[in-house]
Each structure stands twice: as C-alpha cells, then as structure tokens.
C-alpha positions as CSV (number, residue, x, y, z in Angstrom):
1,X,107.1,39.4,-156.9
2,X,110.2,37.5,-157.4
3,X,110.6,36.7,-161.2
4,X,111.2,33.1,-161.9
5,X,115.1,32.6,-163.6
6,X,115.0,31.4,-167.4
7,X,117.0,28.4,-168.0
8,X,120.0,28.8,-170.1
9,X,119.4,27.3,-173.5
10,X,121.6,24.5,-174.2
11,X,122.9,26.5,-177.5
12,X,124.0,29.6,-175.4
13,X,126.2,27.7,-172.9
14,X,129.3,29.1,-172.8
15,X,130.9,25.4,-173.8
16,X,129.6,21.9,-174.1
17,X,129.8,20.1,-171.4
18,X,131.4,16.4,-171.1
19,X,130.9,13.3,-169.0
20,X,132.3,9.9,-168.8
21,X,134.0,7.2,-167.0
22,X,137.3,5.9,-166.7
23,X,138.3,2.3,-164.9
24,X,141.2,2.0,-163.4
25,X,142.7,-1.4,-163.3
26,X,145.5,-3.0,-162.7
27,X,147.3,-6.0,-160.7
28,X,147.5,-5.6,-156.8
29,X,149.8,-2.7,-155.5
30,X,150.2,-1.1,-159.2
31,X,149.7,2.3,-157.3
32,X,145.8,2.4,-158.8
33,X,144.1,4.0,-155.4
34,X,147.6,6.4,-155.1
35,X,146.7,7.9,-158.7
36,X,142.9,8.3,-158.0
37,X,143.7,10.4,-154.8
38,X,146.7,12.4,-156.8
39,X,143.9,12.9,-159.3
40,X,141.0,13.9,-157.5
41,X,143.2,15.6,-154.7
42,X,142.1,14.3,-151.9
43,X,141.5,10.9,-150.3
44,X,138.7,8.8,-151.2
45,X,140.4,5.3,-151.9
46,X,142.9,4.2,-149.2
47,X,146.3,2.8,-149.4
48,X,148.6,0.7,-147.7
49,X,151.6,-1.9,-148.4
50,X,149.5,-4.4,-148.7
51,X,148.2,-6.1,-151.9
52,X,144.7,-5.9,-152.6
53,X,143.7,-3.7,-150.0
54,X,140.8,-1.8,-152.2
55,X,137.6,-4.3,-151.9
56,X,135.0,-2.8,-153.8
57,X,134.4,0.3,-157.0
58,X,135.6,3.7,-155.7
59,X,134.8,6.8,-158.1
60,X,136.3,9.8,-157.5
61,X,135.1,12.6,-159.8
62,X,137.9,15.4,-161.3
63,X,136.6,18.4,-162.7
64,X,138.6,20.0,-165.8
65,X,136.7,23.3,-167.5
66,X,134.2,21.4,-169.5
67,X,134.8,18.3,-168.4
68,X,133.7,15.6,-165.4
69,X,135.9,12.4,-165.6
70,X,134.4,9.6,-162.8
71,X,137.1,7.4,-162.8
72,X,136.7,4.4,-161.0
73,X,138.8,2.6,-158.8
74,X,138.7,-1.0,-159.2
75,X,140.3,-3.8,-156.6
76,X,143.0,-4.9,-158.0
77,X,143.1,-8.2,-160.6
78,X,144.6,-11.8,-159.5
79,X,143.9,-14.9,-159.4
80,X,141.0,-15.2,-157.3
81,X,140.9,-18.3,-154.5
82,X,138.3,-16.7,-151.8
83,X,135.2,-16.2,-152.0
84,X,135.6,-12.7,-151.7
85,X,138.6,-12.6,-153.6
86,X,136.0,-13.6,-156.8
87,X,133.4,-11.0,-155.8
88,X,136.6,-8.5,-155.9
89,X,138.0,-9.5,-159.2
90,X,133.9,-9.8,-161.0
91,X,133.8,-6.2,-159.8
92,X,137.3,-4.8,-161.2
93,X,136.1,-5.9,-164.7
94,X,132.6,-4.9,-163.8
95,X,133.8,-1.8,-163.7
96,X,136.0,-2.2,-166.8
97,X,132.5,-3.1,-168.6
98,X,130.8,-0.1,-167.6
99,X,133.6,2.7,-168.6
100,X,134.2,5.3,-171.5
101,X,137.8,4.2,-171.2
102,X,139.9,1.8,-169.6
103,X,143.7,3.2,-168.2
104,X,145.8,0.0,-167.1
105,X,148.3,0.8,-164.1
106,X,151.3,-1.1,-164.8
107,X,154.3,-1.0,-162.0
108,X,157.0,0.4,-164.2
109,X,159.5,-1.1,-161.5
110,X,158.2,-4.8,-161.4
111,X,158.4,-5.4,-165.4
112,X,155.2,-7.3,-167.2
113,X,154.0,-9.6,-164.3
114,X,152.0,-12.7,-165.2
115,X,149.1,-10.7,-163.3
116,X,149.4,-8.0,-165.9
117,X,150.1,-10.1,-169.2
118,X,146.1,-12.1,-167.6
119,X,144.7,-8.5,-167.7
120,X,146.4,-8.3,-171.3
121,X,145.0,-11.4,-172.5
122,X,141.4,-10.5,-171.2
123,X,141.2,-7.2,-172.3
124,X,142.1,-8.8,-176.0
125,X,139.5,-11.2,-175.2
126,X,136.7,-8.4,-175.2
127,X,138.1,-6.4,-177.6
128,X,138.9,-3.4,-175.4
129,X,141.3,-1.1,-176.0
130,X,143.2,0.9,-173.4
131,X,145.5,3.1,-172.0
132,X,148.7,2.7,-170.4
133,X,149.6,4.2,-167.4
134,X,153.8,3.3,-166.6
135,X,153.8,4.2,-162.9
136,X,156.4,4.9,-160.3
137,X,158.7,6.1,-163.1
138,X,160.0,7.8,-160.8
139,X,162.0,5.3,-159.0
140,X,163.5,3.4,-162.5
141,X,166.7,5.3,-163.1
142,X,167.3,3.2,-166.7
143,X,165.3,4.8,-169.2
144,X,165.6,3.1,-171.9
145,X,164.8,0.3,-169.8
146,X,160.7,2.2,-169.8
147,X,161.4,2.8,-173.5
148,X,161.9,-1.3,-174.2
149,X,159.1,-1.9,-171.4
150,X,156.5,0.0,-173.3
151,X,157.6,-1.1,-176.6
152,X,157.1,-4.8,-175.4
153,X,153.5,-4.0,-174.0
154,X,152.4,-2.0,-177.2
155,X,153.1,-5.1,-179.1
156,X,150.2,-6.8,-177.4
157,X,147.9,-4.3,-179.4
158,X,145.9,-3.5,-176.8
159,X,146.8,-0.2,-176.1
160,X,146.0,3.5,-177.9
161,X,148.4,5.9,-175.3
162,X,150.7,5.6,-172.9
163,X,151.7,8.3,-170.1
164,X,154.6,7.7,-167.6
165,X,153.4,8.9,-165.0
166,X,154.5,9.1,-160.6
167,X,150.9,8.5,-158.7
168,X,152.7,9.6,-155.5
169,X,154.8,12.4,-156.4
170,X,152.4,13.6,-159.1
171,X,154.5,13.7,-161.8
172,X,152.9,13.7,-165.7
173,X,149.1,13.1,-163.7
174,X,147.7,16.4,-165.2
175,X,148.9,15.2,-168.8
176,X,146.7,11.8,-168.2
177,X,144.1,14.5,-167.2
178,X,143.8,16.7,-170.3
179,X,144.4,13.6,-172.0
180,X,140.9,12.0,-170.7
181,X,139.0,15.1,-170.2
182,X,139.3,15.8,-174.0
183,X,137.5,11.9,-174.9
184,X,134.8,12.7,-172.6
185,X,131.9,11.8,-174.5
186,X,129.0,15.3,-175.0
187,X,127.2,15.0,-172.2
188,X,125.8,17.1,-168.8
189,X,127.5,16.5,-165.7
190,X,126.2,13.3,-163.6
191,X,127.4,14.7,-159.7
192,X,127.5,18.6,-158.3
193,X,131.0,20.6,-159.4
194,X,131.9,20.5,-156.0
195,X,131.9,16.3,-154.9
196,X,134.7,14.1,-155.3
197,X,133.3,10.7,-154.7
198,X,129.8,9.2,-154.3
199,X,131.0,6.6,-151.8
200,X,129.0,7.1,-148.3
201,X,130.7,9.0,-145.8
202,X,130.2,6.0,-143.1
203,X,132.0,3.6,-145.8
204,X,135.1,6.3,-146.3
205,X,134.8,7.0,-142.7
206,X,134.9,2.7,-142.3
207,X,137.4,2.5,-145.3
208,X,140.6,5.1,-143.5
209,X,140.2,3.2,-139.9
210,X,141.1,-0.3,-142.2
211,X,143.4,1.7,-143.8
212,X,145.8,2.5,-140.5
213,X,144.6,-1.0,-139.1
214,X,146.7,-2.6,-141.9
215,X,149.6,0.3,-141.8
216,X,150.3,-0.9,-137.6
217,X,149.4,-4.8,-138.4
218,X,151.0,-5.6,-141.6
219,X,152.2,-8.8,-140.8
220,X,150.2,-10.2,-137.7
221,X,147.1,-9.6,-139.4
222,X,146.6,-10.6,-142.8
223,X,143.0,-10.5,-144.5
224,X,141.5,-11.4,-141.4
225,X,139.8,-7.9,-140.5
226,X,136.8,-5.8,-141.8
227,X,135.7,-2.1,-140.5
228,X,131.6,-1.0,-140.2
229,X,131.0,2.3,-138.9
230,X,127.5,1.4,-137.0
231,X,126.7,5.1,-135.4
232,X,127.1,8.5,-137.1
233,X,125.7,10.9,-135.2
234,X,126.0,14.7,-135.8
235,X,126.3,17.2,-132.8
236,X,125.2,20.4,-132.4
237,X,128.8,22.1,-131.9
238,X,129.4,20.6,-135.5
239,X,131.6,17.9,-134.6
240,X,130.2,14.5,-135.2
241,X,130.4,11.2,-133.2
242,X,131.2,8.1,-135.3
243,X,131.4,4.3,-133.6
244,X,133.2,1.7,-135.4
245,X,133.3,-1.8,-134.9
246,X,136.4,-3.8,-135.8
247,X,135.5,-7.4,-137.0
248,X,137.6,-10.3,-137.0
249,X,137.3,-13.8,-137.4
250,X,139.5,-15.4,-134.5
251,X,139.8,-14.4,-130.4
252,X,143.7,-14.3,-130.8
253,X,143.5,-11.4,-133.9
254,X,141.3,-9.6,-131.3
255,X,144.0,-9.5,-128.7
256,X,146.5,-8.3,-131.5
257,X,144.4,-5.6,-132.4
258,X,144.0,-4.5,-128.9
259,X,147.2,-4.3,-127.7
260,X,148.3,-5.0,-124.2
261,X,146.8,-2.6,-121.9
262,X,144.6,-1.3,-125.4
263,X,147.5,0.4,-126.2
264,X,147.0,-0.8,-130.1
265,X,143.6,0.2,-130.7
266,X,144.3,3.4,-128.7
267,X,147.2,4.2,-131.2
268,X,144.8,2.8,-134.1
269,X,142.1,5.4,-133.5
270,X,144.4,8.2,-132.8
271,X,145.7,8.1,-136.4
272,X,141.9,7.6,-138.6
273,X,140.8,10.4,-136.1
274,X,142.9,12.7,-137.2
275,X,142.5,11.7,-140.7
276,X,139.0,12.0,-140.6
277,X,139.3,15.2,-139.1
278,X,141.8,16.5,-142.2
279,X,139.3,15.0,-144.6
280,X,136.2,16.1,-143.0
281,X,137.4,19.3,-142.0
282,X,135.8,18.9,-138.3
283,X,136.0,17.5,-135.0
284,X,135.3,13.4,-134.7
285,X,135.0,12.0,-132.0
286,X,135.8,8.2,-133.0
287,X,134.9,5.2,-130.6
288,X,136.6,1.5,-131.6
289,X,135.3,-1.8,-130.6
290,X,136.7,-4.8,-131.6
291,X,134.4,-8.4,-132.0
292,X,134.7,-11.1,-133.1
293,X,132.8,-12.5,-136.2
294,X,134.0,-15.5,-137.6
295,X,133.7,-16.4,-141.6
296,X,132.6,-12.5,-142.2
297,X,134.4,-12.8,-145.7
298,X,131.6,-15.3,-146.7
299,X,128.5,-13.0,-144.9
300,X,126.0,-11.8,-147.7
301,X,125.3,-8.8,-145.8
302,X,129.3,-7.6,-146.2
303,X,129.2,-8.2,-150.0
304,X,126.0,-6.1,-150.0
305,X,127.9,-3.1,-148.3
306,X,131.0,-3.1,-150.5
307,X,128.7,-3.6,-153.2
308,X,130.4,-7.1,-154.4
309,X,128.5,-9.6,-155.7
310,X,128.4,-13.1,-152.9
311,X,127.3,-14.9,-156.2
312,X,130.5,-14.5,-158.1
C-alpha cells in the first residue's frame, strides 16, 4: 500500500515564498513588450516599429528563488481617438490599478514626452508611486545628459527608484529583477514554476503572425488588420495544425497583404511559422487566409478576445 505524502508545514519550508504583480506602462514604443521578453526570456508580447502594437494585458511570470513576479504588459498610454484606442488605454491603467508595483518605461533617447509627463500627472492623480525604468541607455552616449533626465523626472515626486536599464541588449534587467523580487509581498505562488504567461496559446500563436504582418507592411498597412487563429488542432506525430484568418477592413488591404501571385502572405507565414516553431518547440503547420471584415475595431466580440472593454 502506497503511503499518502504529508504536506510540508508552512513553518518548515525551506523559505517564504513571495507573489506579486508589476505593471508595466509607459508611452507607445518605450521598449515596454522588449523588457517583458528580456525578463521572462522568451517571447510572450510581440514587438514591432510600430507604435501601439500591444492591444490588450500580457503577463509574463519570472521566477527568482523565492519569488514569482507577474508583471504585466500593458498597451501603451496616449491619447485615445478610436474606439479601440479607449478600450486600450482603460486597460493600461487597469492594469496599473491592479499591481503590487508600477515600473514606468521612459525612452531615455526621446527626453520627457508630453505622453509621459500625462502618465506623470495621472499617476500623481491617484497617488501612485512608481518606479523608473530609463531604457535604451544604451544608445545615449551623454551621460550626464541621463543624470539631468532623471533628475528632472524625480522632481515630479512620483517616483521611489530608478534603474537604467537596455530592454534589448539586457543590460541592468537582472538589477530591476532582484530589485522587485525582494517587494514581493508573503504570499504562495499564483501559476506552476515552470509557465511564463497565462495568455492562450491560440492568442500568442494569433499575436506573432500580427507581429511579422506589421514588420513586412509597416507603412501600406496601418491599424487596419487583426489576426484570429480559428483551428488548433494537435496531430498525432506531435506537430500541430493551426489556421489563421487575417482580417481587414477594406478589399484593397486584402490585395496588399496577399501579394501578387500570394507571394506576401507566402513570405508572411514563412516567418510566424518558424517562430512558432522556436517558441513551441515543434512542427506547425500554419495555414493563412485573408477576409475581409469591415469596422472589426468596433466588433464586441474582438474586445471580448483581447480582453478590452467595448464600453470604455
């Protein structure tokens, strides 16, 4: 008879264990998705030249000894004129609302924007405090030129820290780390030692094929295309079969995402396949359809997916 394993009292743990969550916010194109995939090591937010290209909350969970920090990636923070734009912005400080701690990326390279002194103004609004993330240090040769920048944004009093910090190459990441880790509130760990997002594999899956869409089409196609993976189906050789349907709302972005002869969408789905195929660590087979759908970006059902809010 097998004997039935005593749980570990809480007093004999080997540490205490820590949970919390960060927000990261921050003006379009501060380099806010970059960090959470230097930090959790892999990718689970995309990125691309564009502005505003995260749409929704992405946590990615990072795993020190004793601590889980589930930071949270929010869309980036502007003045709002869309519909979706609003839904986008009421869930960046959604997700500033429901965090431990709140770490503000700030372009070191662009200066204090008007989009960052807003994001100032509201934080001092709601009494938050925060902490100051200087990023892309790496390409500001002056340094006293950081030195006067974060003088200047300390005296706003809103924030406790600051790290300078290099998203893309990495550099002073793990300091930002420790840093966190060690205000984790007491706590057990909310998500398995071993995940590094909660988002739904369909929606990542959805989320890298919008990701190379707007890499190839960064001018011809503005915010005039959305990505829904409508079949995942597992096979028995281990591989999986995903179907994606490209929505846009006019015939003529169809044609540009095509490409004459398909060439485009051919190039398109070479590139997330073997994306998907890093990250997922099998075979896809990936399928790409494009249709047209016009006024998606006011649908209910796509603020339901990305988890906005068509009320905002």
């Amino acid at each position: 008879m097998n004997e039935v394993p005593t749980p570990v009292a809480e007093d004999r743990l080997p540490y205490q264990q820590r949970c919390g969550f960060v927000a990261l916010v921050g003006a379009p194109n501060a380099g806010k998705s970059t960090l959470l995939n230097q930090l959790v090591g892999t990718k689970v937010s995309i990125v691309s030249p564009k502005v505003q290209t995260t749409r929704t909350r992405v946590r990615g969970i990072v795993m020190t000894e004793d601590a889980q920090i589930v930071f949270i990636d929010t869309p980036g923070i502007f003045a709002p004129k869309r519909r979706l734009d609003r839904a986008m912005v009421k869930a960046a400080w959604n997700g500033a609302d429901d965090a431990d701690l709140v770490v503000l990326v700030i372009d070191a390279g662009n200066g204090i924007t008007d989009e960052d002194l807003a994001i100032i103004n509201q934080l001092k609004d709601q009494n938050r405090k925060a902490i100051l993330a200087l990023n892309k240090v790496d390409k500001v040769s002056d340094k006293e030129k950081l030195l006067r920048l974060s003088q200047d944004l300390f005296a706003h009093e809103v924030f406790t820290d600051v790290f300078m910090i290099s998203a893309k190459k990495g550099a002073g990441t793990q300091d930002l780390v420790n840093f966190l880790a060690a205000k984790m509130p007491d706590g057990p760990w909310m998500f398995p030692e071993d995940d590094v997002s909660d988002m739904p594999l369909r929606l990542l899956a959805a989320e890298i094929t919008r990701e190379k869409l707007y890499y190839q089409l960064q001018q011809e196609l503005p915010y005039s295309a959305t990505v829904e993976t409508e079949l995942w189906e597992e096979r028995k050789d281990g591989s999986v079969k995903l179907e994606q349907t490209i929505f846009v709302e006019r015939e003529g972005q169809k044609a540009i995402i095509l490409g004459k002869g398909g060439k485009r969408i051919k190039s398109l789905g070479s590139e997330a396949r073997k994306e998907l195929e890093a990250i997922f660590e099998r075979r896809v087979h990936l399928f790409l359809f494009v249709k047209v759908r016009e006024n998606w970006g006011d649908d209910p059902n796509r603020f339901a997916m990305w988890g906005l809010d068509p009320n905002a």
